[in-house]
N, C-alpha and C positions, 0 to 999 in steps of 0.2 A: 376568479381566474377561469377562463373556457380553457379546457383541457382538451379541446379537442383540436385536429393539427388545421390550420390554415391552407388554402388553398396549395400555396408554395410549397409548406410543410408535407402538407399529402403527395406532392408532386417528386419532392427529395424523397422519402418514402419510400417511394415505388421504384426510383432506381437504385436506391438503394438496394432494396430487396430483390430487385433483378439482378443486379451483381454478383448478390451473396448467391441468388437460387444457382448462378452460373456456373461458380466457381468454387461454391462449399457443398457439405453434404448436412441435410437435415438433421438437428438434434431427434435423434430414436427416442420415443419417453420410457419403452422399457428395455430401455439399458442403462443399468445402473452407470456412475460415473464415481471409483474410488482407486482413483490417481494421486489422491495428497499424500501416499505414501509412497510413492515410484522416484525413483531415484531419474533424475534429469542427466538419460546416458545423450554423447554426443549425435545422434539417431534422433531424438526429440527435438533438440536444440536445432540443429541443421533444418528441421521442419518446422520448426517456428520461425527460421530465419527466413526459408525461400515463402512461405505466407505474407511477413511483412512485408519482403520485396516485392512480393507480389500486389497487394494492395499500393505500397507507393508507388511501383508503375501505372497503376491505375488512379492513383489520386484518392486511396479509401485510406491512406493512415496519418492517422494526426492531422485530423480535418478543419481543426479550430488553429492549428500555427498559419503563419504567413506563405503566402504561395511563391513568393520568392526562395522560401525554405524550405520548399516541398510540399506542403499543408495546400491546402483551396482556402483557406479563410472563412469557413463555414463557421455559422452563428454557435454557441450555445444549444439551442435547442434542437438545431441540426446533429450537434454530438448524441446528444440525448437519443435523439431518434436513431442514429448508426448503433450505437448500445444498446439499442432494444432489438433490433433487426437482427446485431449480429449475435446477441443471443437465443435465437432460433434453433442457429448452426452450431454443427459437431467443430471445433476450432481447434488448433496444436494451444500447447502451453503456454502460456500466459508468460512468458521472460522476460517481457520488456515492461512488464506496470510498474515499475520503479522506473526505467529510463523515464518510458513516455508519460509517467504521473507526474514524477517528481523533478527524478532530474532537469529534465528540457525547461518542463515551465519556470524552473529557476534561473535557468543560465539565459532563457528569454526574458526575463524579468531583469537580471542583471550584471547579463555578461554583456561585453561589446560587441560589435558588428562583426570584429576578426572570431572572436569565439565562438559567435553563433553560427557564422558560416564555416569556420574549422567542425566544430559538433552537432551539429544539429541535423542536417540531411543524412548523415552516417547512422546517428539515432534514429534517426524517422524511418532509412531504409531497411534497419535488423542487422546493418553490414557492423554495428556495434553494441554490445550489449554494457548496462552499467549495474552498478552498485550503491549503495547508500552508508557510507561510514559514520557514523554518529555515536551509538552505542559503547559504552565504557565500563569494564568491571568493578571499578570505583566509581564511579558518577551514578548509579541505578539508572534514577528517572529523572534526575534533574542534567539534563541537557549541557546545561552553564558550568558545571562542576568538574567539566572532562579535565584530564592531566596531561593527554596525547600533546607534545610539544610540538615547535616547528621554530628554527634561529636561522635568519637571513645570514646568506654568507656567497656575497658578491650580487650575483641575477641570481641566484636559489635561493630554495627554504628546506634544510636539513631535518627532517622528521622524525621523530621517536616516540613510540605509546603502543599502543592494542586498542584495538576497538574489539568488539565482539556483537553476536548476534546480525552479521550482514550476509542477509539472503543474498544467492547467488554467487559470491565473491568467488567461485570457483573459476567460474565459465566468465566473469567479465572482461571486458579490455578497462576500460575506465569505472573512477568511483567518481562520487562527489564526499568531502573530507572538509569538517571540521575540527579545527587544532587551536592551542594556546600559543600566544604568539606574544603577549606582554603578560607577565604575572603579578607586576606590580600594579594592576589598577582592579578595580570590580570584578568580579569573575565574568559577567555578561558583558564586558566591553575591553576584555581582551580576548578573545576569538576569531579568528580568520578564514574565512572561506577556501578552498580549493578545488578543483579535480585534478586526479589523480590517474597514473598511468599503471592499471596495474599488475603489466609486467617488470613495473621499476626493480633494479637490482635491490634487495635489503627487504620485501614483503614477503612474508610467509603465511600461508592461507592453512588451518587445520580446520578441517570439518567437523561440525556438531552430530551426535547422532539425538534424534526427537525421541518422545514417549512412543510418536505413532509411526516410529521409523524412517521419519526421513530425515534428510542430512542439508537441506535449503539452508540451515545456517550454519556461519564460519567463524571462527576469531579467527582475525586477520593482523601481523606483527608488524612494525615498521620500526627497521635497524636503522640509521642512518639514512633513510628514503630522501633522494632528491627532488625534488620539484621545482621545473623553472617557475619564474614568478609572473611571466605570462599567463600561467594555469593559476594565476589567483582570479577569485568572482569577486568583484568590485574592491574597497578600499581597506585595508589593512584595521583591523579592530571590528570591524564591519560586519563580522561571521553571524551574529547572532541576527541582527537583522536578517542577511540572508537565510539563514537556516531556519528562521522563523515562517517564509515564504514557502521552503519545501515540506516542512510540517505542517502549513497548512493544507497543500496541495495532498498530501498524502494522506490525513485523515479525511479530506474530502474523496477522496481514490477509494479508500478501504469502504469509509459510510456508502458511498455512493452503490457499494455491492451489497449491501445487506437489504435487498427487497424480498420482495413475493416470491420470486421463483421456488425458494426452498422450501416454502410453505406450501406451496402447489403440487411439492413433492409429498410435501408430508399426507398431506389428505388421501394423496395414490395411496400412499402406504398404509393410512387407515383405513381405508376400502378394501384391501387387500389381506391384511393380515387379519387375525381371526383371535378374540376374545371371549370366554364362556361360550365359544361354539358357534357366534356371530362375527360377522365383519366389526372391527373395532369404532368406524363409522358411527357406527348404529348406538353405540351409547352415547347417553345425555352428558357426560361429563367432559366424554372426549371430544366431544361438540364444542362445545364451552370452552374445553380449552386449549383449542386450537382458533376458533373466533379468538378471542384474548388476544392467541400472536398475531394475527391476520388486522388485531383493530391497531396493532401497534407496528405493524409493519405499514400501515397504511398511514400513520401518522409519521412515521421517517420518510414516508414518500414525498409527503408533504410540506413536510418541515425544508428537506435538502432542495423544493424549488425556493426557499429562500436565497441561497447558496446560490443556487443557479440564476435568480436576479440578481445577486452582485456581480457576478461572470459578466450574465448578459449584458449590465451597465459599465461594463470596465472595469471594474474591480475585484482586487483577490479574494479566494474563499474567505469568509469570515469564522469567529472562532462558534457558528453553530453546524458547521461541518463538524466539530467536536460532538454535538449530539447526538449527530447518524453511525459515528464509531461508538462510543459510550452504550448508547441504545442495543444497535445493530449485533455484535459483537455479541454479548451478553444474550441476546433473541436468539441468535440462533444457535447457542451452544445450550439453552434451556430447547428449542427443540428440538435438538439433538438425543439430547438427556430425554427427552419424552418417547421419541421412537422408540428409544433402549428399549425405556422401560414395559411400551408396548407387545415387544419382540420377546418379553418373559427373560427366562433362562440366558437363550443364545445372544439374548442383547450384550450378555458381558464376554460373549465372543470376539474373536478378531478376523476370525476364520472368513474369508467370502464361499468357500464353499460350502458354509455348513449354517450360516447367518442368511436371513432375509435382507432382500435390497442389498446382497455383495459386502455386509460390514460397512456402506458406506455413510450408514448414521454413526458408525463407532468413530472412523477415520472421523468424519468430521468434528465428534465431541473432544476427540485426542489434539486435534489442528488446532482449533478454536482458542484455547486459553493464551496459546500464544499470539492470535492477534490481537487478545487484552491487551499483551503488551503494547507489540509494534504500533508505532505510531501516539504515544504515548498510554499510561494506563489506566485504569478507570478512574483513579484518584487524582492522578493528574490533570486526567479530563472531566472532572468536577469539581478543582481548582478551576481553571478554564472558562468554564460555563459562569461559577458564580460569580468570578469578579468580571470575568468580562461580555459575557450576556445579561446575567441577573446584576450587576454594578454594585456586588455586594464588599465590604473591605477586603483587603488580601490578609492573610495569615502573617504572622511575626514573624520575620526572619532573623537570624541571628545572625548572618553575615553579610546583611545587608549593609553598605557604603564600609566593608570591608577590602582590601587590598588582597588578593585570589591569594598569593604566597603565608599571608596570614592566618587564614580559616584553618583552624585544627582539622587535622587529616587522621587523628588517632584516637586513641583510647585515652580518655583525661589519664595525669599522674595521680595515682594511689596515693 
């Protein structure tokens, strides 16, 4: 494959890059960046909203949806290249990579023309921010096993359950919600899609507080939550299919970040900081092993343009977007762990005024474990890989071509 950009490609490129020089301020390389523990006051949020707005007036967000929808209809590779560009730039918080990862590409994939034109230009403009309800205190990792209910009554669907772990749910208007909606068949094919309003009367949102302080995740309650049935994504039992769709988009979202860049920092850092009396550089080990992350960051590079030929060809991420989370994730919370330990003593600090590079190697070893989680977890996602990259058998399940109301929920009797 030539990696290098085509005539056309270099032509997007550069206006691209004229935009951003126009209209953003150049990433500073020595200024640290350790914001994953700042609290998203309405002062941020508001400035990440007039950005996106800003970009959709100009035609730079969500460049791969329909231009009918606001998008330009840009290729694949054109995203790629806007993603590399606008990593350059100093940019507001990232609030919408759940709308614009997840959400949209799903409700483009399989909501109807009324849905897409009710949500989709609202998302694209920032005038909406969303959430991703999946997560269940009973259900761990297994997706299928949720209990959150949902019982038709009339044109609604009456809601009851918790989710938990849903970034943002503070600051959203809408989620995307997955619910049980017949409990007498398979667990995986009684689930129903929705979004959700969520100022609806009956949701109560309490904030999580993290190890590294910040509070991005909520359990989120639903008393009685209405939903008209309008706000269902496609056909009743149907959930799992669609929810299959935004979990692929989202491990492709998350893998898709885990490149170079951190690694480019790291080396700053080992040029910088000082071991036995020398730039830490300068040792052979630490050489070694940082090559290591560098050969394995460079093989997620490569692997996720797989991914990006199925896009390119029409088709959804496939389950080796799985690899670039599994990999990626795990990479840079091991470099992480390696600046610490760089840094001696104050690596187990927290402190940015008394830490190298601001603490924000610590911040990010403390952030990291949780995006093991999200978007499923390493075990999950090598479940994932074997049967469905490597074709290897699946595991026994025990409740397989079982009836959901049936599967033991408890402790066997004594």
């Amino acid at each position: 494959m030539d990696f290098n950009d085509t005539p056309e490609e270099a032509a997007f490129r550069a206006e691209a890059r004229s935009w951003l020089e126009a209209n953003a301020e150049p990433v500073d390389p020595n200024e640290a960046d350790h914001g994953i523990g700042e609290l998203l006051t309405p002062e941020i949020v508001a400035e990440a909203q007039a950005w996106q707005k800003k970009k959709a007036e100009s035609g730079w967000a969500c460049i791969t949806w329909p231009k009918e929808l606001g998008g330009r209809a840009a290729t694949p590779m054109e995203n790629v290249i806007w993603n590399e560009e606008q990593g350059h730039f100093k940019l507001p918080a990232n609030i919408f990579s759940i709308g614009i990862g997840m959400c949209g590409p799903t409700i483009l994939a399989h909501g109807t023309t009324e849905q897409q034109e009710r949500w989709i230009p609202r998302l694209l403009s920032g005038e909406d921010i969303w959430c991703q309800l999946f997560s269940e205190p009973s259900a761990g990792s297994d997706l299928a096993g949720l209990r959150s209910s949902a019982v038709k009554d009339g044109d609604e669907w009456v809601v009851n359950g918790q989710k938990i772990w849903t970034s943002g749910a503070d600051i959203c208007e809408w989620g995307i919600l997955v619910v049980r909606t017949d409990p007498e068949v398979v667990k995986h094919a009684g689930l129903t899609y929705f979004v959700v309003n969520m100022t609806s009367p009956g949701i109560e949102i309490r904030p999580i507080t993290q190890v590294n302080r910040a509070q991005g995740f909520n359990e989120v309650f639903f008393s009685d939550v209405r939903i008209p049935d309008d706000q269902r994504i496609s056909e009743v039992g149907n959930g799992w299919t669609v929810a299959l769709t935004t979990l692929m988009n989202e491990r492709q979202s998350i893998g898709s970040g885990m490149g170079i860049g951190a690694l480019e920092e790291l080396i700053d850092f080992a040029s910088e900081i000082e071991v036995d009396g020398a730039p830490a550089i300068e040792d052979r080990q630490v050489r070694e092993q940082i090559a290591d992350y560098i050969v394995k960051a460079r093989g997620l590079k490569n692997t996720s343009l797989r991914t990006l030929t199925a896009i390119s060809q029409g088709r959804p991420p496939g389950p080796e977007a799985s690899m670039g989370k599994l990999v990626g994730a795990a990479l840079q919370q091991e470099a992480a762990s390696f600046a610490m330990d760089l840094a001696g003593t104050s690596g187990a600090l927290l402190d940015p005024e008394a830490t190298p590079a601001a603490a924000s190697w610590q911040e990010r070893y403390l952030s990291l474990p949780g995006l093991r989680i999200a978007g499923g977890t390493d075990e999950v996602l090598r479940n994932i890989i074997a049967e469905r990259v490597m074709g290897l058998p699946s595991d026994a399940r025990a409740d397989k071509g079982i009836a959901f109301r049936d599967i033991p929920s408890g402790p066997p009797n004594s």
